[in-house]
FIROVEX-682716 format. One line per 4 residues: number of its first residue (from 1); their letters; for each residue x, y negated, z of C-alpha. Coordinates in steps of 0.1 Angstrom, whole numbers. Each point is the difference from the previous one (the first is absolute). Layout:
residues N
NUM) a) X Y Z ~ ...
//
This chain:
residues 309
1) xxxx) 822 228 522 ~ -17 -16 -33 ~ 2 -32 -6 ~ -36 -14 -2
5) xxxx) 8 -31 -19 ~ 13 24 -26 ~ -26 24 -3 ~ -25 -5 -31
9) xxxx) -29 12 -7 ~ -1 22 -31 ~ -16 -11 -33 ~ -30 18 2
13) xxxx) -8 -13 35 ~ 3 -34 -5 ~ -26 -29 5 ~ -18 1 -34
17) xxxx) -26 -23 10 ~ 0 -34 -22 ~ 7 -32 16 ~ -31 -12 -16
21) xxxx) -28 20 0 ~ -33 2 -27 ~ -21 22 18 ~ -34 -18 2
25) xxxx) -14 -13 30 ~ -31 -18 8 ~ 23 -28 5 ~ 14 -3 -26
29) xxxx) -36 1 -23 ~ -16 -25 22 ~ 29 -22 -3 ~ -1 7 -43
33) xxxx) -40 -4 2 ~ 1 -33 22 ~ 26 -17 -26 ~ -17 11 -30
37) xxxx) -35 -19 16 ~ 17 -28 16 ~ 32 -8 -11 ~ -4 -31 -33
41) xxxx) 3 7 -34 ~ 23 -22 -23 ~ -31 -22 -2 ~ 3 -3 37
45) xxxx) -36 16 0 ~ -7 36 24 ~ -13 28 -12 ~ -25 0 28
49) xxxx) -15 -31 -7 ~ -3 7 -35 ~ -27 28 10 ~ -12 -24 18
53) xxxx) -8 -21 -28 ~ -10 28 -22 ~ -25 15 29 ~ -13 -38 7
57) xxxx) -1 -5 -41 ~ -20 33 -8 ~ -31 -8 28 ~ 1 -39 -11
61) xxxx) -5 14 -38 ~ -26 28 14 ~ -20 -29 13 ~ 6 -27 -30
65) xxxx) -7 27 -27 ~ -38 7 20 ~ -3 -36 -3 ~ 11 -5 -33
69) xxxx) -23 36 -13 ~ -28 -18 18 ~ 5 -37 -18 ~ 2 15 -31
73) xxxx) -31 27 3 ~ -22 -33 11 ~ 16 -21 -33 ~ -12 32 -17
77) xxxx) -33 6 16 ~ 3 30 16 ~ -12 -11 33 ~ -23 -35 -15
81) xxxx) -14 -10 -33 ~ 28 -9 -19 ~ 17 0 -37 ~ -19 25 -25
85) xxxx) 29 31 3 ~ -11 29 0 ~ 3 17 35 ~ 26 33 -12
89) xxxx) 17 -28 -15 ~ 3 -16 30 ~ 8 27 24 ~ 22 15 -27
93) xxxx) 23 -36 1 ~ -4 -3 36 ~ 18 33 5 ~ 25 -5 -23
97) xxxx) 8 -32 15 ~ 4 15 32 ~ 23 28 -8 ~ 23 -29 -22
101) xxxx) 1 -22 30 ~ 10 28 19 ~ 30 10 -21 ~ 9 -33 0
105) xxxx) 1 2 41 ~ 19 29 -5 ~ 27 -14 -23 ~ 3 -25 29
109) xxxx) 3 21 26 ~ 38 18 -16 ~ 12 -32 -5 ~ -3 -9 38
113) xxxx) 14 34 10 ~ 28 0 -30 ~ -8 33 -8 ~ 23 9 -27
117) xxxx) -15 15 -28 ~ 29 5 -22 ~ 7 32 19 ~ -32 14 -6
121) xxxx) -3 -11 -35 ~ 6 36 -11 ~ -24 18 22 ~ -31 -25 -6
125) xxxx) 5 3 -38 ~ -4 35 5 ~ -32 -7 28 ~ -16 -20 -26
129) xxxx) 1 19 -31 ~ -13 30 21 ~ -25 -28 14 ~ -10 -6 -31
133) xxxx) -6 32 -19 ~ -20 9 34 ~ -24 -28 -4 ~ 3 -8 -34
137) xxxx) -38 10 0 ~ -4 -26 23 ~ 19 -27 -15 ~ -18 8 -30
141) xxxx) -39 -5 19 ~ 18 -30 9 ~ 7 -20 -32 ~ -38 21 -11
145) xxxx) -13 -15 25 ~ 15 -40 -7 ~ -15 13 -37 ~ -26 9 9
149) xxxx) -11 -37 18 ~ 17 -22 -28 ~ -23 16 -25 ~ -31 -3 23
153) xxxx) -19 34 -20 ~ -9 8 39 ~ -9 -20 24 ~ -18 9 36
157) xxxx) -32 7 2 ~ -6 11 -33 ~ -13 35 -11 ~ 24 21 -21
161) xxxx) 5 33 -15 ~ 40 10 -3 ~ 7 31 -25 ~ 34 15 0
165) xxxx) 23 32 -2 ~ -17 6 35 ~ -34 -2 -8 ~ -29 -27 5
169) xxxx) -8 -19 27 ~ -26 -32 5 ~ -9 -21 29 ~ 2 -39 8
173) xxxx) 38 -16 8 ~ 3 1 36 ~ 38 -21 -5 ~ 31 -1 -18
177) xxxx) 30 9 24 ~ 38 -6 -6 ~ 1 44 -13 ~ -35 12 -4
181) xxxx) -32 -13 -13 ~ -34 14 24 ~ -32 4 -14 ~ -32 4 21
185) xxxx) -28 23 -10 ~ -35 -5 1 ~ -3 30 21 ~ 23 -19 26
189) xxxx) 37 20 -7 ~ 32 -17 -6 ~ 24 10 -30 ~ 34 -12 -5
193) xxxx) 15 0 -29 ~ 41 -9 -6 ~ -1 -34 -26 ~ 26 15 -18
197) xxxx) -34 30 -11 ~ -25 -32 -2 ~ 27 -16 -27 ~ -1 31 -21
201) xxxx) -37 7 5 ~ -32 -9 -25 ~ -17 -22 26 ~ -38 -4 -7
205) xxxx) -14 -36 20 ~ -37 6 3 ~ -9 -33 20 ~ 25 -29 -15
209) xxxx) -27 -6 -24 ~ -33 -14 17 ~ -21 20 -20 ~ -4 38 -6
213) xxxx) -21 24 -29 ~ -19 29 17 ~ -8 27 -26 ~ -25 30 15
217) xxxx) -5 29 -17 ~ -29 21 3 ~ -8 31 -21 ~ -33 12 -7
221) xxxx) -12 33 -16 ~ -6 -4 -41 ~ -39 2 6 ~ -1 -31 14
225) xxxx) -20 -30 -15 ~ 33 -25 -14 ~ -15 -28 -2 ~ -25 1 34
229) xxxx) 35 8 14 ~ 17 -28 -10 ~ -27 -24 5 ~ 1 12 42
233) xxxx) 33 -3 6 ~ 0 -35 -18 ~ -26 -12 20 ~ 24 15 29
237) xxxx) 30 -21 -10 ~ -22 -34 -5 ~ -16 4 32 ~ 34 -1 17
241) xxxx) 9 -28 16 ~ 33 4 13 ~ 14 3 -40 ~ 9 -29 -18
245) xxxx) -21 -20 -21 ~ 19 -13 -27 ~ 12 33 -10 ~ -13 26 -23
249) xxxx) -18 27 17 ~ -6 31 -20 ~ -11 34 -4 ~ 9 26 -26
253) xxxx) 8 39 -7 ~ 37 2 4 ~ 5 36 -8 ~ -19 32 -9
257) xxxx) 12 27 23 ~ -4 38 0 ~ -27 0 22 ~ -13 -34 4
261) xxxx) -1 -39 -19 ~ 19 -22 20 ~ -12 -34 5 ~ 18 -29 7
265) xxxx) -8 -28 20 ~ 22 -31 0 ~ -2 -32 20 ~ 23 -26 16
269) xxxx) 7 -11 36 ~ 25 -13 22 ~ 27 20 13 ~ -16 -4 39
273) xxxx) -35 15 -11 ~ 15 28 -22 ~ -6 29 20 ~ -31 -14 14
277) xxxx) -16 -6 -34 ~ 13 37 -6 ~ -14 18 28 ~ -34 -19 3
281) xxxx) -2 9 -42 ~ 6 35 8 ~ -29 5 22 ~ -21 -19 -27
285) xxxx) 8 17 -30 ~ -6 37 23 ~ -34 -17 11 ~ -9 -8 -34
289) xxxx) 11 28 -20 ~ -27 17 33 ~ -27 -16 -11 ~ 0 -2 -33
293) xxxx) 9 40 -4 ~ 33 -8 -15 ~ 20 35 0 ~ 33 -5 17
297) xxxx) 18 35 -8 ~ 25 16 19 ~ 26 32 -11 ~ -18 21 20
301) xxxx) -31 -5 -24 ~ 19 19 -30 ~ 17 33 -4 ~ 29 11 -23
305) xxxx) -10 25 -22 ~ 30 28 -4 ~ 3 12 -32 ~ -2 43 -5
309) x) 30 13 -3
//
């Protein structure tokens, strides 16, 4: 007979099982996940309500910085007659006011949730130096473009020419944004071009004068009669009325081509009527140089003469 009060298990069957065990349950998480939301901080303060607050706090500011954008584009105005700013200067400070305000919403919003940042110091240093030699293009348009409105060399509507390492473009200042600067051709195309290239660029303003000197050349054959020339296409430039009258208004030989005298003819006129005055004295000086039998020659009139070899 065995005594069963004396019979033991051996070693490796015995009850290995812990007293208390850390497998993980849903239990267990929803217990963890319901404290961490609802029970108080040292402040006495949930966790729970504090998204609250910051999810209350973010759509009060969406709706406060719309009317706060607004206020300040009608003080500018954008939207009404208003203070003589120039309108990329205004969209430009409108934006920027936006994004600070913003930022500042943001800074708010961590301080509700006590996010600790001190953790993370390491890993956003390293975020914000890659940040920033990503966009450091960017950044750059973005002081070019604060430059760019202090010194007022641009300003909307006005028709410029902008050479750089890229090439040349022209067209009339559609606006002034917080990165790029857009240009509008006459032909009706958009260009954008980053500030930071418009700070380094020579920058010709055709139109921030009011008034604008049209030079035509025409060149005629060396048979023709100088000085019946001369007299037609002055009485061409006095007859115009859209050039101004207290400025000079002259005609001369600029240059003796291969092929041809070139004559000059020079007259003022606002910067509007430009390229009317030039396209109604285009058709002029062909009608003229047509009835009086003024040669107009062309390449196709010559040929090069090859030497023997």
């Amino acid at each position: 007979m065995y005594n069963k009060k004396a019979m033991k298990l051996p070693i490796i069957f015995a009850d290995t099982t812990p007293e208390t065990s850390t497998q993980f349950t849903w239990e267990s998480f929803v217990q963890k996940l319901s404290d961490f939301f609802l029970l108080p901080d040292n402040q006495g303060v949930n966790y729970l309500t504090r998204i609250l607050v910051a999810i209350v706090l973010i759509v009060i500011s969406f709706f406060v910085i719309r009317l706060i954008t607004l206020a300040i584009k009608r003080a500018m105005g954008i939207k009404k007659k208003g203070p003589d700013i120039d309108a990329s200067a205004k969209y430009f400070i409108v934006a920027l006011i936006k994004v600070l305000m913003w930022i500042a919403v943001a800074f708010v919003v961590i301080e509700i949730l006590k996010i600790d940042t001190t953790g993370i110091a390491g890993v956003t240093s390293a975020i914000t130096v890659a940040l920033g030699l990503s966009l450091q293009d960017l950044i750059g348009s973005l002081f070019s473009g604060v430059l760019l409105l202090q010194q007022k060399n641009i300003k909307t509507g006005e028709y410029i020419s902008v050479s750089n390492a890229f090439g040349t473009c022209e067209g009339f200042v559609y606006n002034i944004h917080l990165f790029f600067t857009h240009l509008k051709t006459a032909s009706g195309q958009i260009i954008t071009i980053p500030n930071k290239n418009m700070v380094s660029a020579a920058i010709t303003n055709y139109s921030r004068l009011d008034k604008r000197r049209l030079d035509f050349d025409v060149g005629l054959s060396y048979d023709v009669d100088v000085n019946k020339a001369k007299a037609v296409f002055t009485e061409l430039v006095e007859n115009e009325t859209k050039a101004l009258q207290d400025e000079t208004r002259t005609v001369y030989i600029s240059k003796l081509d291969s092929y041809s005298v070139q004559f000059r003819i020079r007259l003022w006129t606002t910067f509007d009527d430009y390229w009317t005055v030039y396209n109604a004295l285009s058709e002029k000086v062909l009608l003229a140089c047509r009835d009086n039998g003024f040669n107009i020659p062309s390449s196709t009139d010559y040929t090069v003469k090859k030497e023997p070899k």
